[in-house]
DOMINU-646935 format. One line per 10 residues: number of its first residue (from 1); their letters; for each residue z, y negated, x of C-alpha. Coordinates in pm, 1 decimal. Layout:
! DOMINU-646935
NUM> a> Z/Y/X  ... $
END
This chain:
! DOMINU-646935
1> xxxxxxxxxx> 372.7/917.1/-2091.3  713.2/998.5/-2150.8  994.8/754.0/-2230.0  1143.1/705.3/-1872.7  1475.8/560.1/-1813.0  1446.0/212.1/-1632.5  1683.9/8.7/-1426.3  1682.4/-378.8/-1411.9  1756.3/-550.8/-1109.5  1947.4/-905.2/-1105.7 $
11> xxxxxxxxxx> 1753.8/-1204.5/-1025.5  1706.8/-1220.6/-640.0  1442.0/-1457.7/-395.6  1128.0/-1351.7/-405.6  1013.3/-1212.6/-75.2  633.2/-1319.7/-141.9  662.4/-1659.6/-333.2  877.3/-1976.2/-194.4  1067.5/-2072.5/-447.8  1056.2/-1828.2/-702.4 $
21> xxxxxxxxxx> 1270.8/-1595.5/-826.5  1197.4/-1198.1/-862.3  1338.0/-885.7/-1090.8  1222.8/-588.2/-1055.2  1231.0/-214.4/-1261.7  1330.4/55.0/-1096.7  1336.4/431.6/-1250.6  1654.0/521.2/-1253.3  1760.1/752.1/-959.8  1893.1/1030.1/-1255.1 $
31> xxxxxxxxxx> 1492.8/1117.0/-1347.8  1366.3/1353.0/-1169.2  1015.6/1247.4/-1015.0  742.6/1448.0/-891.9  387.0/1433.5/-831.8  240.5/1478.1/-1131.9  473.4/1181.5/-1284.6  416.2/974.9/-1031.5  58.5/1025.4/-1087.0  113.5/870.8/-1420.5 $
41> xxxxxxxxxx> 374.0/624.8/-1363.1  94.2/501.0/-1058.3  -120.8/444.1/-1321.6  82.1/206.0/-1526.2  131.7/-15.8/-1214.1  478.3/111.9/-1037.4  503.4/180.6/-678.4  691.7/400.8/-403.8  941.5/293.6/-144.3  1124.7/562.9/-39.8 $
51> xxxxxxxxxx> 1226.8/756.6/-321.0  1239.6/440.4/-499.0  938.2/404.5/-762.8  949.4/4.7/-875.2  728.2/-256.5/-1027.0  800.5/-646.7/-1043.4  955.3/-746.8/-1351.8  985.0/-1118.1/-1377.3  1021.9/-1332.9/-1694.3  829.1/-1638.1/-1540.1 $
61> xxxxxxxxxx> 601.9/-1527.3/-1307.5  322.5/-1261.6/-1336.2  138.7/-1334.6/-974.1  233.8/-924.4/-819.7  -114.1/-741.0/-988.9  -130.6/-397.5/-904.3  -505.2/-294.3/-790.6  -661.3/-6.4/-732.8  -1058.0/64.4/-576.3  -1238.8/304.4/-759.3 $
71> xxxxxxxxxx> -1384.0/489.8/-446.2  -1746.8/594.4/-572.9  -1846.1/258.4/-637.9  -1695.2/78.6/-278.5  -1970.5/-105.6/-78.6  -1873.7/-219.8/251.8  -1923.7/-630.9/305.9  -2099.5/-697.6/654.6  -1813.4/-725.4/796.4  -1622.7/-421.6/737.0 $
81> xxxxxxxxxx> -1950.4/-267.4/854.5  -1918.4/-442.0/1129.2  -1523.3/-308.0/1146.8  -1662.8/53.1/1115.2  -1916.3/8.5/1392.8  -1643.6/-109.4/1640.0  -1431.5/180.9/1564.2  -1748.7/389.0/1617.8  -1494.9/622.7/1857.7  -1176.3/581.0/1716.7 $
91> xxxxxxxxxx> -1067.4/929.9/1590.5  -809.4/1036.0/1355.4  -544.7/1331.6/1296.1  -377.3/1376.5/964.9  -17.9/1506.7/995.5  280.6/1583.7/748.8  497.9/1337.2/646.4  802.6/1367.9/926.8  949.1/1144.8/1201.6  806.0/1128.8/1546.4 $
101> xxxxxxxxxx> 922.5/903.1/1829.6  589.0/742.8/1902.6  540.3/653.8/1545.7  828.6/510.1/1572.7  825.9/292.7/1877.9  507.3/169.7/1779.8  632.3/62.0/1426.5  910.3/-123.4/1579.9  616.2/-312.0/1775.1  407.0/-414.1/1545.5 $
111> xxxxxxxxxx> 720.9/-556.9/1296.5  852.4/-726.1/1600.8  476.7/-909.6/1648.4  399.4/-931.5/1347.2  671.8/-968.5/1079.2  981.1/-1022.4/1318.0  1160.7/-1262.3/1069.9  1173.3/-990.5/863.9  1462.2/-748.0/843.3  1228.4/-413.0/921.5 $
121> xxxxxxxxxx> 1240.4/-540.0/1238.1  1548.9/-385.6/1328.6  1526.3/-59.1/1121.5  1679.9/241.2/1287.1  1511.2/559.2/1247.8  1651.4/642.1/959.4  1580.1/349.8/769.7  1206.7/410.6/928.2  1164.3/714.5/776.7  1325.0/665.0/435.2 $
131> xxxxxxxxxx> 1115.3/376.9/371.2  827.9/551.3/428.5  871.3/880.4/343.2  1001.5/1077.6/0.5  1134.3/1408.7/-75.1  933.1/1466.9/-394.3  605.1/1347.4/-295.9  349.2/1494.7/-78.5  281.5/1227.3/205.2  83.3/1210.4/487.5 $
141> xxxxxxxxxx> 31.0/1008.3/820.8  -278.0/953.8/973.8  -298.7/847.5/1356.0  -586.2/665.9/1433.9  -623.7/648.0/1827.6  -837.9/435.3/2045.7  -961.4/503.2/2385.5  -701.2/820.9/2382.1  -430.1/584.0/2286.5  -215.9/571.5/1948.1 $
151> xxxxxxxxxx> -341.6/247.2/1799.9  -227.7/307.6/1441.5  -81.5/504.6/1181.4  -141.4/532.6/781.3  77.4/637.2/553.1  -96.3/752.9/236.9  60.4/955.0/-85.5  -182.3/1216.6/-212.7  -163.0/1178.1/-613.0  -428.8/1400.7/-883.9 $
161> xxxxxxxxxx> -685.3/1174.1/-852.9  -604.7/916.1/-582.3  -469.0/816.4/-288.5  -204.0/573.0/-284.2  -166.0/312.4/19.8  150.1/281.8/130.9  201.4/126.7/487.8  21.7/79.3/755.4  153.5/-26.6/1103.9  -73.5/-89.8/1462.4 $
171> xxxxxxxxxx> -37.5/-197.6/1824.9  -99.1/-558.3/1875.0  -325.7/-505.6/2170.2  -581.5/-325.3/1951.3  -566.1/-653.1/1698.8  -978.7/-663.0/1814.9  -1040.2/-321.5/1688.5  -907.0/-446.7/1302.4  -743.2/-114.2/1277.6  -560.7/-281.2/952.1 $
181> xxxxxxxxxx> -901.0/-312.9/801.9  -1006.4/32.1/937.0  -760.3/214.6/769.9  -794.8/83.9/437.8  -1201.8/185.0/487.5  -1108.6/553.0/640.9  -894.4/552.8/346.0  -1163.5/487.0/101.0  -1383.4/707.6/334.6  -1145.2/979.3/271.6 $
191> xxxxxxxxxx> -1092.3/1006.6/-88.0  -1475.8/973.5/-154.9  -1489.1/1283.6/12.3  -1144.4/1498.5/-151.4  -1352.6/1370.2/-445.6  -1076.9/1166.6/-566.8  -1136.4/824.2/-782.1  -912.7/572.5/-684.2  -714.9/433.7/-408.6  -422.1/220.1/-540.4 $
201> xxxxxxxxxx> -335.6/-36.6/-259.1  -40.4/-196.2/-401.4  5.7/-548.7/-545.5  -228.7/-843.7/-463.1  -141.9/-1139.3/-526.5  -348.9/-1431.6/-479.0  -102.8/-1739.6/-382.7  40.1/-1460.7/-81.4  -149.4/-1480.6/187.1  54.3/-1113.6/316.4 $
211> xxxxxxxxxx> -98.0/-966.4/4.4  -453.8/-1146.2/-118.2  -575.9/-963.1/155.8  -697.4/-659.8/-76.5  -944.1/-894.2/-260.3  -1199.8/-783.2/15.0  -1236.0/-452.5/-94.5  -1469.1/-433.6/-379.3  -1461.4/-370.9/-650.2  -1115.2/-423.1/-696.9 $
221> xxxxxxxxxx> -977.1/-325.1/-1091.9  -617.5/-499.6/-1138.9  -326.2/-377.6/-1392.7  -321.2/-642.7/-1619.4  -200.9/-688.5/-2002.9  -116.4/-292.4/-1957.8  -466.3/-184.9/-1902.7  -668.0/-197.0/-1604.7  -986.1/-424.4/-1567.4  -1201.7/-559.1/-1287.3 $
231> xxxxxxxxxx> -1016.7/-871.7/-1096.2  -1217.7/-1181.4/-1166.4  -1136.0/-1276.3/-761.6  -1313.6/-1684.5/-799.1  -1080.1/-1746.6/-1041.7  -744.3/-1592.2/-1006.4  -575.1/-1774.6/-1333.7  -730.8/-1532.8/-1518.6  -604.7/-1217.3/-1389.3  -235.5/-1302.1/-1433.8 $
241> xx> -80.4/-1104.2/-1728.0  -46.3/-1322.1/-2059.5 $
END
C-alpha cells in the first residue's frame, strides 16, 4: 500500500475505557480516498466515519482490535438460530445511501433509549447523515421491517471483497425481535451470497461491554501485531498488540 499521509490527534478521554486516555490517526483530509483504497486501508485496521477514515492510536493502551468474520466459514450458535427463526417474517429492502425522514426519526429514538448520555442524541439531520454517510464510498441502508413496520436500519459499505459494518440503529419496542443481532447475521447472510469474504465489524474490545459484543460471531480474526489472526476470545490478554 502506498505511503498515506496521516494526522495525529491530541490526547483526548477515551469514549470506551474509564480512565484512559485515547489518540487516534486520521488520513489526512488532502488524500483523496476511494473505494479501492479504502479497500486496502480496511484491511490494515482503519475505519469510516463520515468521510473520516481513523484507527486508535494510543501509546499505552492497545484494547480497540479491529475484527473481521470471514463469511464462508460463519456457523450460527443456537441462539442466533434461534434470532433467525424469530425474524422468520421480517423482510428487508436495500436502498442508496441518502437521507429519509423515517430513518431519521427512528435514529433519534433509539440514541435517545439507548445511548442518550451520549451527544448523537441530539444530532440534527445533517450531522445524521454525515456520520453515516460518505461522498467517495458506495454505501447502502438496509430497512429491516417487522409486522409492516420499520424496525431497523443497516448501514453497510460495499468494499472488493467485503462488507464493512458501520451502524446500526432499531426501535426499542422490537428489542424482542434482536434486530441488532439480526442484522449483523443478514449481513453475514448477504455477503456469503455477493460471494464476498469478509465482513469487518469494527473494533472489539473486550473490557467494553458497547463493543465485546462481536465476540459472538465466529470465527472472529482480529488485526493484531499488523497481521490478522483468529481472536483467542477465553483469553483476551493475548490478543492485545505487543
Amino acid at each position: 500500500m502506498a505511503s498515506i499521509p496521516l494526522l495525529i490527534t491530541a490526547q483526548h478521554p477515551c469514549s470506551y475505557l474509564d480512565g484512559k486516555q485515547a489518540q487516534t490517526a486520521f488520513v489526512s483530509p488532502s488524500f483523496e480516498l476511494n473505494t479501492a483504497v479504502y479497500s486496502q486501508l480496511i484491511a490494515h485496521g482503519f475505519r469510516r466515519s463520515g468521510d473520516d477514515v481513523y484507527r486508535p492510536q494510543c501509546a499505552q493502551c492497545s484494547q480497540c482490535v479491529p475484527v473481521r468474520l470471514p463469511v464462508a466459514q460463519f456457523k450460527p450458535s443456537r441462539n442466533q438460530k434461534r434470532c433467525l427463526q424469530k425474524n422468520r417474517q421480517t423482510t428487508v429492502i436495500i436502498k442508496p445511501a441518502a437521507f429519509e425522514q423515517a430513518h431519521y426519526d427512528l435514529y433519534l429514538r433509539y440514541q435517545n433509549r439507548r445511548h442518550a448520555e451520549g451527544s448523537m442524541a441530539d444530532s440534527s439531520p445533517d450531522e445524521y447523515i454525515k456520520f453515516l454517510t460518505s461522498s467517495w464510498c458506495t454505501t447502502q441502508f438496509v430497512e429491516f421491517f417487522c409486522a409492516g413496520e420499520l424496525a431497523a436500519v443497516a448501514i453497510i459499505d460495499r468494499l472488493y471483497n467485503a462488507l464493512s459494518a458501520v451502524y446500526t440503529f432499531f426501535d426499542p419496542k422490537f428489542s424482542s425481535n434482536s434486530p441488532g443481532v439480526y442484522a449483523v447475521l443478514w449481513q453475514i447472510q448477504y455477503a456469503q451470497e455477493q460471494g464476498l469474504d469478509w465482513l469487518y465489524l469494527g473494533f472489539w474490545i473486550a473490557d467494553c461491554q458497547k463493543m465485546n459484543y462481536k465476540d459472538q460471531y465466529q470465527p472472529l480474526q482480529g488485526f493484531i501485531n499488523q497481521q490478522w489472526d483468529f481472536l483467542n476470545i477465553g483469553n483476551p490478554a493475548e490478543n492485545i498488540n505487543g
